[in-house]
Each structure stands twice: as structure tokens, then as C-alpha cells.
N, C-alpha and C positions, 0 to 999 in steps of 0.2 A: 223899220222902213214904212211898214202901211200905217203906224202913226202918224208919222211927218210927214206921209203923200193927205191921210185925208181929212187931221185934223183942222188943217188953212179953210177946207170948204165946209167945214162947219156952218157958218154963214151963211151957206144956200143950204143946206141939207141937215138939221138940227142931229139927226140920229148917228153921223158921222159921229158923236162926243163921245160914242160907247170907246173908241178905243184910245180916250184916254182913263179907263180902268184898269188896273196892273189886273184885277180878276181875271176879267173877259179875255185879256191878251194871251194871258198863262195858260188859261185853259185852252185856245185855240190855238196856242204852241203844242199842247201834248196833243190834241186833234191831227193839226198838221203832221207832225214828227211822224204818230202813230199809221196814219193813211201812204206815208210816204214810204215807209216800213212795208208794210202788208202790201201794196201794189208792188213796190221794185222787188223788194223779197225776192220769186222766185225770176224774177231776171238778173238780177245778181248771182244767185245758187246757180242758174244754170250756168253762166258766164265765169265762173269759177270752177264748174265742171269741165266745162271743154276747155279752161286753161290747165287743167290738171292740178287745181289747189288742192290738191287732197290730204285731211290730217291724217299723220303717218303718228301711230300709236304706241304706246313702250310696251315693249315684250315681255317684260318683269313684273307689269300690272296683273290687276284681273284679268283672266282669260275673256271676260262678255265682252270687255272693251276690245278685243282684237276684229270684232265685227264691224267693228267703226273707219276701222282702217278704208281709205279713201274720202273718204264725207269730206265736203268741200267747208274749206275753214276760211280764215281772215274775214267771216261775215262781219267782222266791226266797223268796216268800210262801209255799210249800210247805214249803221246808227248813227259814225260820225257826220253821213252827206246827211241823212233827217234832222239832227239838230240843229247843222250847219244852219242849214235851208231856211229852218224853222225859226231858229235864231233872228238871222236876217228878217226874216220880215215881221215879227213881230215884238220886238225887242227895242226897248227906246236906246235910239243910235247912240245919245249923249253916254251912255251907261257904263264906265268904264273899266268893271269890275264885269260884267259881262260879256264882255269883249275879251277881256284877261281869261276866263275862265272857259270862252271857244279856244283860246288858240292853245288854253294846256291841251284840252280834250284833242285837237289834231295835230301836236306835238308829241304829247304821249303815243298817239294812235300811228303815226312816221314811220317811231320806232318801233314800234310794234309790225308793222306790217314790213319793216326792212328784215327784223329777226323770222318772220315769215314765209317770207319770199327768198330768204336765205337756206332756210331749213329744207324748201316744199323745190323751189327749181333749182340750188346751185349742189341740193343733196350733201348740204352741209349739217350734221345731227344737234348740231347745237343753237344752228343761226349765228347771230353777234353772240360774240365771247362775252361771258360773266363783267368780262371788267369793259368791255365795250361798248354793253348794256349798260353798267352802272353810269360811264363816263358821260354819254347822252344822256340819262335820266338826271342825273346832275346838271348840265348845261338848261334842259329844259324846263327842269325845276326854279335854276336860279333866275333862267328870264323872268319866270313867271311872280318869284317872290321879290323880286325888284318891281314890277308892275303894282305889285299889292302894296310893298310898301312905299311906292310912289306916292300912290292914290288912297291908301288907306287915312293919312289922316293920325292925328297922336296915339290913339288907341292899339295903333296897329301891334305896337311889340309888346303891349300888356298879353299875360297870361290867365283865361279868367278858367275858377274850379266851378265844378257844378256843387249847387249847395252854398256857394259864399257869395253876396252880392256884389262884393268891392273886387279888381282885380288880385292874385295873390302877387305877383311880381312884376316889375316888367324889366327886358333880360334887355334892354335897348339894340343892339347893333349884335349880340350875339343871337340876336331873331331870325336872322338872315339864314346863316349856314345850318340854325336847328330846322326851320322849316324848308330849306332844300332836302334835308332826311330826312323827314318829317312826310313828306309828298310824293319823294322816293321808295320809301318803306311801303305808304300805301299803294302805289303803283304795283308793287311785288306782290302785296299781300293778296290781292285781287286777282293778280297772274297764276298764282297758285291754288288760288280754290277753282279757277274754270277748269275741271278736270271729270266733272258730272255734266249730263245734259239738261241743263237751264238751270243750274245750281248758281254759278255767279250771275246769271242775267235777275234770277228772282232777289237774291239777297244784297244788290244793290237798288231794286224798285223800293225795295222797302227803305234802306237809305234814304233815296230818294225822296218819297214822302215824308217822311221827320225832316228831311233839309227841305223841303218845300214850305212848310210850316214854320221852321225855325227863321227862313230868311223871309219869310213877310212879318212875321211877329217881332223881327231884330230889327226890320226895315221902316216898322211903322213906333213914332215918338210915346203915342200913346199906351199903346201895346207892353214896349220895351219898361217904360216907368212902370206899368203896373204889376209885368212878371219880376223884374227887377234883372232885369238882363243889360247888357250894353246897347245904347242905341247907335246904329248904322245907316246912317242914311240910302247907301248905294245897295245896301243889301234886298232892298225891296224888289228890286228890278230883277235877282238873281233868280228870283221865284221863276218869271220864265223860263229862263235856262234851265234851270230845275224840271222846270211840267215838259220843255220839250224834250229833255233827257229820259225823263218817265216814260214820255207815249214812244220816244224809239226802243225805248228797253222794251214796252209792253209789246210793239211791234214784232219785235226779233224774237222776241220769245214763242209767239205764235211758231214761227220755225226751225226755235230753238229746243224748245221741248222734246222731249223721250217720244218716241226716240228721234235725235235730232234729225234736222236735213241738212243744218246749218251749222257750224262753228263758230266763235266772234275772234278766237283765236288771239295770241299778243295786242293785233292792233285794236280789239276790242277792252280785251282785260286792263292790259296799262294804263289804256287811257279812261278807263273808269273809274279802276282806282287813283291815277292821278289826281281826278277831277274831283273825289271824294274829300281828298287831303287840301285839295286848292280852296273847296267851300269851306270846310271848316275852318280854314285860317283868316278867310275872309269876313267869318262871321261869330268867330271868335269862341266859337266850339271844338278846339284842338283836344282838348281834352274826352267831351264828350263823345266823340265820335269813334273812341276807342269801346265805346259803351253802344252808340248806335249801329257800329263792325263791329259787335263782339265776334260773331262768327265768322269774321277777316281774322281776329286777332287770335281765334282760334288755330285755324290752319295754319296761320303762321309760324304760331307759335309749334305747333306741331311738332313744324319740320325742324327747327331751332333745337329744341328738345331730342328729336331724333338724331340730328346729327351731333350735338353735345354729348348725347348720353352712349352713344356709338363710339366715336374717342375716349370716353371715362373709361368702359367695359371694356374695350380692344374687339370691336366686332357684335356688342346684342343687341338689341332692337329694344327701343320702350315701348311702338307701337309695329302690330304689323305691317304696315306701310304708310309711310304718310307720303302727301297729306291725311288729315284726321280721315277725309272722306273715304278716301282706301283702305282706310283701318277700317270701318265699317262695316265693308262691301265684303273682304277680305274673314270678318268674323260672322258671315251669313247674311248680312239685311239686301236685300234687291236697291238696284241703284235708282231706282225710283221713289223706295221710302225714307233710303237717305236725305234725296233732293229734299224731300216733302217735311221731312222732318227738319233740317237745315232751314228751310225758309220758315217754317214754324215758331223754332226758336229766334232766326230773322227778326220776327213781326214782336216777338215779346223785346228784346233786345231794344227797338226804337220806341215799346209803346212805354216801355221802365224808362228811357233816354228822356222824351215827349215830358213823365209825369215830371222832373227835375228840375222841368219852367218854374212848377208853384211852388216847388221847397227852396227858397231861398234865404 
């Protein structure tokens, strides 16, 4: 929006031109985002205290975590109004791959904060049912991959590997229903590692930044030829989305941190990982991004493993609790070097993803 108000008076004011630089705008989305975060912060926290949002903890966990019981959760309603906000005004309106990728973020976040306010006031232990969950994550998955593949353009349903330059297949019309599972999966995956304090908030910043990098470098003609990537025209503009999803994660985490104040709870997790699975397919790194989540794909896979391996044996456990992060916790390490180690391997994860551009 504040392009289009004040690129016109360029003509009186030469210095209005700065914001037509995708740089300055991205960066002053994660500024925005991050200010908007850290000021409402604790007026949010409180106002979910005296509504009594309080996360209610599983009894079967680690005992530290019983301490947490009450801590005011659904803070992802913070992240999604900073982006929102941020979005809006710094975001070139025409962008329509940016506009696709707010409304997963507060579609995912919906239902997220319905299975929350399900759990927290109607004292329902589960929120929406497994499959009631699933059935919306699917609906709003497929808005969203109709939108992409509106606007994507021929490329859309190629499949590109990292390491190959030329797409490996492209699956045409059977792209649809993979990338509604595809976005779905990731939603879950994300849902189940926020289970540590600023565990998923850090190891999607780092996402983050590799997908802030990858969509100006897939956005820009030059760039793209020379890593030997697909070039995406609308992809450029994602970068803000990107930077202002960063400064609200960096936000939230200020009060998400060990020990938290905050929770992002469903409507923060879903929609983060939704939004993970939306970029990648927009930018043609589906594959990749199982390599930039590897510690998504960890947890995940965890609990897949645990519950498989639970059925084979008739009752034994492969880990002591999953997700991976409770097997940890659960085998002596404090839930703070978990975190810390997680996002550690996080940062290698994107920076192995990142090196991928140049082997082509």
C-alpha cells in the first residue's frame, strides 16, 4: 500500500523512489512486523490471561512441563495480526502470490485457534477431532493450491530435485491433490514440534531466512540463470512476506523464550507450517524444504515411527516419548539444550539447503 500511495509523488519528492526497492520494503516489513510484536506482546498476554487461555499440559509428559500449566497460549494471533499489518502496507498490492500466501497464514491460523478455544473454554481435551482437523486443513490447502496454480503460470506442476537443473517430471493435474498433502503434512509437522519453549518459533526463523534468500534469488532473471534454478517472476515480491514473517517470529520469541510467557499454540503452529509448504511450492523448492525442515521432518517422523513401531511390537516404544524432543528431555538433557541444540542443527540444515543453489 505505501508503494502505491507514494510512488505517484515521486515527482515532487525524488526520495519517495526508495520504495520501489523490493530490499528496503522487505526489510521494513520485518522492522514493522517485529515492533508490532514486541509493543502488543504483552497486551495480548495479558488479555489472554484474564480470558483464561491457559495451556493445559499432558500428565504423561515430563514432569517440568507441569509447571506450565496455565501460561496463556493461542499467542499466534499476535504473529498472524504483525504480518497481516505488515503485509498490507508494504507489499506490492499487484502480487498475487503474496496475497495467496497471507490468506494460507490466516486460514491455517482459523483453525488453529478454533481447535484452541475448543480445548481451553469448551474443555474439550482434544479441540476438533483428528479427522475435523484434517478435513479443514484440506479445504484450506486446496483454496490455496488452486490460487497457486491459477497464477503460477506453466511451471507450476514441474517437480524440480535439488542438484538437477532441468525439472525431473512434471505430474500435470495430479499436482493439485499432492500439494494439498503436501501443505497439510507440513502444517502437522510444525504442530507437533511446538511442544518446547521457542523450539518451533526458532527453527522456522531459520526456515525463514533460506526462503527469504531463495525467493529473491528465484525472483530475480539474472540470479535464477546463473544458480541455474527456475525463474519466477512473482517470487520476488514473496521476500517480504518472508522478512515480515521473520520479524513477527523474532517478535514472539522475545516472549516466547524459556521460560515462556507466551504460547503460539495451533493457531500459531499450523499456520506456520502451512505457510512453509505454501512457499515451497511457490517457488519450486518442495523438495528442498524437506532438507531446510529437516528437524520438521524429524519430529515428525518420530512420532510415525513410534506409533508403527508400537503396533509391530504389541505395546514397546522406539523412543521414550515422542516427539524426538521428549525423548530427549525424558533421557536427562534440560529443555533449554534441547531447544538450543534443535535450532543449531536448524541453522546447519538451511545452511547445507542454501549451499545446493551452486551444485547444479
Amino acid at each position: 500500500m505505501l508503494r502505491e500511495l507514494f510512488l505517484p509523488l515521486v515527482r515532487y519528492f525524488t526520495p519517495f523512489n526508495i520504495f520501489r526497492y523490493l530490499t528496503f520494503r522487505s526489510a521494513y516489513a520485518a522492522v514493522t512486523a517485529l515492533i508490532i510484536c514486541y509493543l502488543a506482546g504483552p497486551f495480548v498476554i495479558e488479555k489472554l490471561r484474564v480470558l483464561k487461555f491457559g495451556q493445559a499440559v499432558r500428565t504423561d509428559g515430563p514432569q517440568t512441563h507441569l509447571s506450565k500449566t496455565g501460561t496463556p497460549t493461542m499467542g499466534g494471533i499476535l504473529i498472524i495480526a504483525a504480518v497481516s499489518i505488515s503485509v498490507v502496507l508494504w507489499v506490492d498490492v499487484k502480487s498475487a502470490y503474496s496475497w495467496i500466501a497471507l490468506a494460507a497464514l490466516i486460514g491455517f491460523g482459523l483453525i488453529g485457534a478454533a481447535d484452541d478455544y475448543l480445548k481451553i473454554k469448551k474443555r474439550s481435551p482434544d479441540g476438533l477431532s483428528p479427522i475435523q482437523k484434517l478435513v479443514l486443513q484440506f479445504v484450506v490447502s486446496l483454496a490455496v493450491v488452486y490460487g497457486i496454480y491459477r497464477f503460477g503460470g506453466a511451471s507450476v506442476t514441474k517437480i524440480y530435485v535439488p542438484f538437477l537443473k532441468n525439472h525431473l517430471v512434471d505430474v500435470g493435474l495430479w499436482w493439485i491433490p499432492l500439494a494439498v498433502i503436501y501443505i497439510s503434512a507440513w502444517s502437522n509437522a510444525v504442530n507437533i514440534t511446538d511442544g518446547l519453549d521457542g523450539l518451533a518459533t526458532g527453527l522456522v526463523i531459520f526456515a525463514l531466512i533460506a526462503f527469504s534468500i531463495l525467493t529473491y534469488v528465484t525472483g530475480r532473471a539474472d540470479w535464477s540463470v546463473y544458480l541455474g534454478i527456475p525463474y519466477i517472476k512473482q517470487a520476488s515480491e514473496l521476500t517480504v512476506f518472508n522478512l515480515a514473517l521473520l520479524g513477527a517470529c523474532t517478535g514472539f520469541l522475545w516472549f516466547n523464550a524459556h521460560p515462556a510467557e507466551v504460547f503460539m499454540g495451533d493457531a500459531g503452529s499450523l499456520s506456520l507450517g502451512g505457510v512453509l509448504g505454501v512457499l515451497s511450492l511457490m517457488v519450486k523448492k518442495e523438495i528442498l524444504l524437506l532438507l531446510i525442515g529437516g528437524m520438521f521432518v524429524a519430529e515428525l517422523g518420530s512420532v510415525m515411527l513410534q506409533v508403527l513401531y508400537f503396533k509391530l511390537t504389541k505395546g514397546k516404544r522406539l523412543f521414550r516419548m515422542a516427539p524426538l524432543h521428549h525423548h530427549f528431555e525424558l533421557g536427562g538433557l534440560k529443555e533449554t539444550k534441547v531447544v538450543v541444540r534443535f535450532w543449531i542443527m536448524g541453522g546447519i540444515f538451511a545452511l547445507i539447503a542454501l549451499s545446493t543453489l551452486k551444485i547444479q
